[in-house]
C-alpha distance (Angstrom), angle and dihedral (degrees) to the residues before:
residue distance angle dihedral
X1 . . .
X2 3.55 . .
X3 4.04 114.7 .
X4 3.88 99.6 -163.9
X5 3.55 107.5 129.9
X6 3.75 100.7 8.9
X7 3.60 98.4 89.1
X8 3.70 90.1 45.4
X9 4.02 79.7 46.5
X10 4.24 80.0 54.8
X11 3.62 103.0 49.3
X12 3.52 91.0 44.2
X13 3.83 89.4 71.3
X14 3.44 91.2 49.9
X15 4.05 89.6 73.5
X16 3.80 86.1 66.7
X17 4.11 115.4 36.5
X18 3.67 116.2 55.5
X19 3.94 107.3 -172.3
X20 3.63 135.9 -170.9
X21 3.76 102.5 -112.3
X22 4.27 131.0 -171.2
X23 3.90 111.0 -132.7
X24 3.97 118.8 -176.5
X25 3.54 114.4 -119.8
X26 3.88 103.4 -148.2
X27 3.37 128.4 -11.4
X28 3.76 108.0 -73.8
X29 3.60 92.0 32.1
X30 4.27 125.9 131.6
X31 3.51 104.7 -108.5
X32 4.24 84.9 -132.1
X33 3.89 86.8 71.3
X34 3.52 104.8 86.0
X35 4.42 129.7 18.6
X36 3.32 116.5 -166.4
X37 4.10 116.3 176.5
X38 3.60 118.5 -117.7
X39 3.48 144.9 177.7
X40 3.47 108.2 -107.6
X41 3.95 128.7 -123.9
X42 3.77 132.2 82.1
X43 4.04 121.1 1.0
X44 4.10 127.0 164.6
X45 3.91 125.9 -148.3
X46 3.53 114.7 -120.9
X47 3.91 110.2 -126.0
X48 3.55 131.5 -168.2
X49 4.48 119.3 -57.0
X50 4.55 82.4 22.6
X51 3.42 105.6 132.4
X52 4.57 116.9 170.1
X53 3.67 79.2 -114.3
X54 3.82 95.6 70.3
X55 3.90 99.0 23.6
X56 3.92 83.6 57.6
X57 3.79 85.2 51.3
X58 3.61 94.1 43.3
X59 4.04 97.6 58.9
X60 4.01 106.8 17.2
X61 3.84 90.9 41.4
X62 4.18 82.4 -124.1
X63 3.58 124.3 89.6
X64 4.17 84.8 -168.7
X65 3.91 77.0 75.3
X66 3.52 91.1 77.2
X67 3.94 106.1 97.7
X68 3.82 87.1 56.1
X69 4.23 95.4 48.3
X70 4.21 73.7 48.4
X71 3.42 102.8 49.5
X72 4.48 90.3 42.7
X73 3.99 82.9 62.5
X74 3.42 106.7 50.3
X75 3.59 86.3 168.7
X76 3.57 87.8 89.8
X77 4.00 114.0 79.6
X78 3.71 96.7 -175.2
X79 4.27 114.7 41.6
X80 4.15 79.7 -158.0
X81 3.92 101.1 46.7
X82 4.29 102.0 63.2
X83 3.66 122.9 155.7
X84 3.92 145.4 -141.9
X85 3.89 110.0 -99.4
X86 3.74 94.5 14.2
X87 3.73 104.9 124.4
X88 3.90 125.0 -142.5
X89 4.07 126.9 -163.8
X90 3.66 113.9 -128.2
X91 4.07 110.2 -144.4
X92 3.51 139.0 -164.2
X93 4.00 125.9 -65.8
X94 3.34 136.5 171.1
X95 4.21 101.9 -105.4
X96 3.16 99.1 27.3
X97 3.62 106.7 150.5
X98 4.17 119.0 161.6
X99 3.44 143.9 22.0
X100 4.01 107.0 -131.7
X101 4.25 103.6 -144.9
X102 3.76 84.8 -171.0
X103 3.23 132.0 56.4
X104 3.87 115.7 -131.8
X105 3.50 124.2 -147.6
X106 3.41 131.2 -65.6
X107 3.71 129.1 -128.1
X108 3.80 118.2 -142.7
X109 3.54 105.6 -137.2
X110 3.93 97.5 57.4
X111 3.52 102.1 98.3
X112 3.75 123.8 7.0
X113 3.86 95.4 -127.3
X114 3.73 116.9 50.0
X115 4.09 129.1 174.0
X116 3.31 123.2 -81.6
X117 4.22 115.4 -158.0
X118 3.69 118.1 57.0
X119 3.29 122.6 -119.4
X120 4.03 134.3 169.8
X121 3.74 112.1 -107.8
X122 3.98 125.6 -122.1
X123 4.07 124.2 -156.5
X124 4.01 98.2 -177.8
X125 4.36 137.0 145.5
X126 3.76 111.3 -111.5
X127 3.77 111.2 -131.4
X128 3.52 115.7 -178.5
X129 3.70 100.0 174.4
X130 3.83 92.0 49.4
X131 3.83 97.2 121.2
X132 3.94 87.3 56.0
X133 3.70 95.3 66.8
X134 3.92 115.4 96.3
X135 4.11 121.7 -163.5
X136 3.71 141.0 -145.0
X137 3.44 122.1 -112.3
X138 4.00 141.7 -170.8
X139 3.91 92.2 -155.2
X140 3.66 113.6 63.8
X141 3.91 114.6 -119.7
X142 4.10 112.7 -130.7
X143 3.67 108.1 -127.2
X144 3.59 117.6 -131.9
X145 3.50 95.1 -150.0
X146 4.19 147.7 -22.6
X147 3.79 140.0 -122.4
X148 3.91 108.9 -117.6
X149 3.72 97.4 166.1
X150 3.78 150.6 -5.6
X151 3.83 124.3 -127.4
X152 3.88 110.5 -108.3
X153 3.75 88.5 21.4
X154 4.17 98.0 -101.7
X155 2.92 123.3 -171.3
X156 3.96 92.2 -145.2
X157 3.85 116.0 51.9
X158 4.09 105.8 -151.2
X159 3.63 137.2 149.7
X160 3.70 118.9 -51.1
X161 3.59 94.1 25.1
X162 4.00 127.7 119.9
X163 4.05 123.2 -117.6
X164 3.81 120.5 174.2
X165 3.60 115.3 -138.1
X166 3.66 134.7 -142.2
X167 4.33 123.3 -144.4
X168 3.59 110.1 -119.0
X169 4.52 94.2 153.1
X170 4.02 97.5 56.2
X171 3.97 82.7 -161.9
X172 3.73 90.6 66.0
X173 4.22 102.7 73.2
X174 4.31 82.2 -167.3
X175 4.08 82.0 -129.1
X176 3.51 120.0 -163.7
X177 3.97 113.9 -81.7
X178 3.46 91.4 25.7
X179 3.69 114.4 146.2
X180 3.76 119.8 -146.9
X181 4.14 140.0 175.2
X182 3.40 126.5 -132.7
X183 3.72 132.6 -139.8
X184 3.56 148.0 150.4
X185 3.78 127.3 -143.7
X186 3.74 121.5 -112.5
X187 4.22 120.6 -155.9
X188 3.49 112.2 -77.4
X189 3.40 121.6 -78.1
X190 4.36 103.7 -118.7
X191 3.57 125.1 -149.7
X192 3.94 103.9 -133.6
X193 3.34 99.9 -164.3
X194 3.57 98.1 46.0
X195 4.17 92.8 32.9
X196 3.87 84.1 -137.9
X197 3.78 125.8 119.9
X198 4.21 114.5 -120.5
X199 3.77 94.8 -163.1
X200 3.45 147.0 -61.1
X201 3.82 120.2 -78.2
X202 3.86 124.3 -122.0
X203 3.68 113.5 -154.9
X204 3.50 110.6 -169.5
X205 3.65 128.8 -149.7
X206 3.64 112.6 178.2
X207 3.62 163.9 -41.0
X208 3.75 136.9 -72.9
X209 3.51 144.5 -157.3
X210 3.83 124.0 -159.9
X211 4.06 108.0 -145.2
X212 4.03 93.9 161.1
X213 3.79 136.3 40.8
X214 3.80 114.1 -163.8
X215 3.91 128.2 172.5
X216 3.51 101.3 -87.5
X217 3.68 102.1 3.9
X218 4.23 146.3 43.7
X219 3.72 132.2 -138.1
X220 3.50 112.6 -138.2
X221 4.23 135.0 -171.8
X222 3.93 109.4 -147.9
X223 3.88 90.1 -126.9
X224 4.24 85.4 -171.9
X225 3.92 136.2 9.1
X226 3.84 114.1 -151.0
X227 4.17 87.2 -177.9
X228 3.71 128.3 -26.7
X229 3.51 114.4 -36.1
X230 4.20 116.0 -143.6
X231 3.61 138.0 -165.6
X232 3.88 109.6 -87.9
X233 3.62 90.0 36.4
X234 3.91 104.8 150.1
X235 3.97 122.2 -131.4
X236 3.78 132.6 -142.8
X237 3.53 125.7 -179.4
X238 3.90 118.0 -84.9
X239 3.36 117.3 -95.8
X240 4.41 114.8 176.7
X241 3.20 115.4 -140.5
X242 3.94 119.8 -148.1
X243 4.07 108.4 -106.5
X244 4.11 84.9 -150.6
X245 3.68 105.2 79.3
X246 3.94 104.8 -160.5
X247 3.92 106.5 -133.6
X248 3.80 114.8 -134.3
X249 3.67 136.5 159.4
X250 3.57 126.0 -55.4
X251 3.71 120.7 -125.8
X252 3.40 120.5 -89.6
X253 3.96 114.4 -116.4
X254 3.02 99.6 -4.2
X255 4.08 116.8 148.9
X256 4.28 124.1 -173.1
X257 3.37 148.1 139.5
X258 3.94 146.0 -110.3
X259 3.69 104.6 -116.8
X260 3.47 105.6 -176.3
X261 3.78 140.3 -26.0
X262 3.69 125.0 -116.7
X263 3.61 100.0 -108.9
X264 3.59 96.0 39.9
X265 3.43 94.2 -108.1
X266 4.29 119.3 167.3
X267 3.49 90.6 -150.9
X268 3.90 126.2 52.4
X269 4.18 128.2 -161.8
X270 3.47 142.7 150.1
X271 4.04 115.6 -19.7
X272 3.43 94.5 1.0
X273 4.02 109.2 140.9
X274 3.45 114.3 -130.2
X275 3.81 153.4 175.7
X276 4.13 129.6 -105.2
X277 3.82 124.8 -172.5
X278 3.67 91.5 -133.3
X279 3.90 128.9 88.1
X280 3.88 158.2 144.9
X281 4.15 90.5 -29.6
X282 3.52 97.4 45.1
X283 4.24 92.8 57.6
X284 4.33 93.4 -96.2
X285 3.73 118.3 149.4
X286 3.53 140.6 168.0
X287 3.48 112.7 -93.0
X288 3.85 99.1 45.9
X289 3.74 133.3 126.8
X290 3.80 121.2 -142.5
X291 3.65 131.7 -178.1
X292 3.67 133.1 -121.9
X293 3.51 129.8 -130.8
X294 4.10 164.5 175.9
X295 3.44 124.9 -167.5
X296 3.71 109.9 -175.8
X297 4.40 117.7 -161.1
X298 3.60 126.9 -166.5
X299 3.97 119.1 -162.0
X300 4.08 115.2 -97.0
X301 3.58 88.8 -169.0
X302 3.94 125.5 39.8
X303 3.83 88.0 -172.2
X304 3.90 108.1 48.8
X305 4.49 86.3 26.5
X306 3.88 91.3 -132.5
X307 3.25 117.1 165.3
X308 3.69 139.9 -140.4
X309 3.94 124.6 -149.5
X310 3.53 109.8 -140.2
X311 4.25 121.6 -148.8
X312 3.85 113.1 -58.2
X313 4.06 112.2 -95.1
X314 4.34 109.5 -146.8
X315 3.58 113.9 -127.3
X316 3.40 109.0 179.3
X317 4.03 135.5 -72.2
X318 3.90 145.0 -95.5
X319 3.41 151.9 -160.1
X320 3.52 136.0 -147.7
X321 3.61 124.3 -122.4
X322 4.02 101.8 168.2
X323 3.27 149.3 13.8
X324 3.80 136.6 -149.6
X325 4.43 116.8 175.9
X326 3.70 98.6 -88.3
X327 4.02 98.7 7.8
X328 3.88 137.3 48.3
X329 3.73 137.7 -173.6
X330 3.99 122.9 -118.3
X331 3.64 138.6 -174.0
X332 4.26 117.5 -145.9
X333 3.63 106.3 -119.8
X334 3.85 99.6 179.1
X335 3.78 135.5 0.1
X336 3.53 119.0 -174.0
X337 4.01 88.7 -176.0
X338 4.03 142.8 13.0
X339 3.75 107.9 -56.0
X340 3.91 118.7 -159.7
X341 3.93 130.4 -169.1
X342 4.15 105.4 -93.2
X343 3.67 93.7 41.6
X344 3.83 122.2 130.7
X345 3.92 134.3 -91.5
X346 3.85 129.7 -172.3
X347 3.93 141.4 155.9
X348 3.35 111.7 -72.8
X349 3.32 115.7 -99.8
């Protein structure tokens, strides 16, 4: 896989998010200790023999980068004194070129003080939002249950408010504790060039709490609100979703295309969270990079109406944050022009 341009496409995004992000503060320490906001996007765990020195080498191709990977954690005190499991954002330079999955070995003399504990390195994309995201899928999902009212009649339905919920999956029992996300179904998403439908979208709104169990009905507390949550919204069962999105390679050859966004939008740019007709069976996980593209043709024949592809134009780049069997969700990282639903996506090249 070649990584040119998809760290840029990384650190772009980190221009736009700022999380709140858990940093160890020595070696043995809880990682609850100490919050320190930061932008979110692509970070690496230090592991034993690291030293800035040869991280800085590692991914700006310069170890004399080191005082400014240094001074973009300032969670580090000492530039000499680093530590196994403590985890270190990598930012945007000029030259940056690659993203280095494995780590190559380290040379003793380097730096005079080197880590001490092993530990297994990580390269992943923060997402913090990740449980917001809904999906589209071919095979409808069985709701467990519905919304049929909110306590106090609101009109709004927000977090720390009270809905009662009606049984619709007579497997689920709704017990008490039981944490559940709501959504709503939007049309389904059509295929025009095929005429055929690739699922239906779930747009989710929020989570839910039950506190009460009543023949016939549940009280629940919204314990989050993605977006405004309605009467008839359906629930499934909660299911967290890991914020750390574990990079890996992308799948060689493969070619797709953005269907749709999730808010419907015509036009698509940076962090906008979108839809791609590829999935689970055709070798997508979470994790990968793909490319965006437009490859304009012009006929070479007005009799026979052959056309001729002309050289690939970059639009931008994406990750992807989940996958469904024929479908999976994917945030826009970077795009270096206007990006529309039906446009192209390939391995990067």
């Amino acid at each position: 896989m070649n990584y040119k341009k998809i760290l840029q496409a990384i650190i772009s995004f980190f221009l736009f998010t700022v999380i709140t992000f858990i940093f160890p503060s020595s070696p043995m320490a809880d990682e609850k200790e100490k919050i320190v906001k930061h932008e979110a996007g692509f970070y690496y765990t230090i592991k034993k023999g690291d030293t800035l020195w040869d991280i800085s080498e590692q991914f700006f191709d310069s170890p004399w980068q080191w005082p400014e990977l240094w001074k973009e954690n300032k969670q580090i005190p000492n530039p000499h004194r680093i530590y196994p499991g403590e985890r270190i954002r990598l930012y945007h330079r000029d030259g940056i070129e690659r993203i280095i999955q494995k780590p190559k070995a380290i040379e003793e003399e380097a730096l005079p003080v080197k880590a001490s504990v092993e530990i297994k390195e990580e390269a992943y994309y923060y997402y913090p939002s990740i449980d917001n995201i809904g999906f589209i899928r071919k095979k409808p999902v069985i709701p467990s249950g519905s919304i049929f009212k909110v306590k106090d009649d609101k009109w709004l339905i927000s977090k720390g408010d009270f809905v009662y919920i009606k049984q619709i999956d007579k497997a689920d029992p709704l017990d008490l504790g039981n944490r559940y996300t709501a959504y709503r179904t939007l049309m389904p998403t059509e295929d025009k060039k095929l005429n055929a439908s690739v699922g239906k979208q779930y747009y989710l709104t929020g989570i839910v709490e039950i506190t009460k169990r009543e023949p016939g009905f549940a009280l629940a507390k919204v314990a989050q609100s993605f977006r405004s949550i309605h009467v008839n919204d359906y629930l499934i069962p909660y299911s967290k979703r890991s914020k750390k999105i574990t990079l890996t390679e992308s799948k060689e050859g493969l070619e797709g295309k953005i269907i749709a966004t999730e808010e419907h939008r015509s036009i698509i740019g940076d962090t906008t969270i979108a839809f791609i007709d590829k999935g689970d069976k055709d070798g997508v996980k979470s994790g990968q990079f793909y490319s965006i593209y437009y490859q304009e043709t012009e006929l070479s024949d007005s009799a026979t109406k052959k056309e001729v592809p002309f050289t690939d134009v970059d639009l931008g780049t994406l990750i992807v944050l989940h996958t469904e069997k024929t479908t999976s969700t994917v945030l826009i990282t970077k795009s270096n022009k206007s990006i529309y639903p039906g446009v192209r996506i390939r391995t990067p090249r």
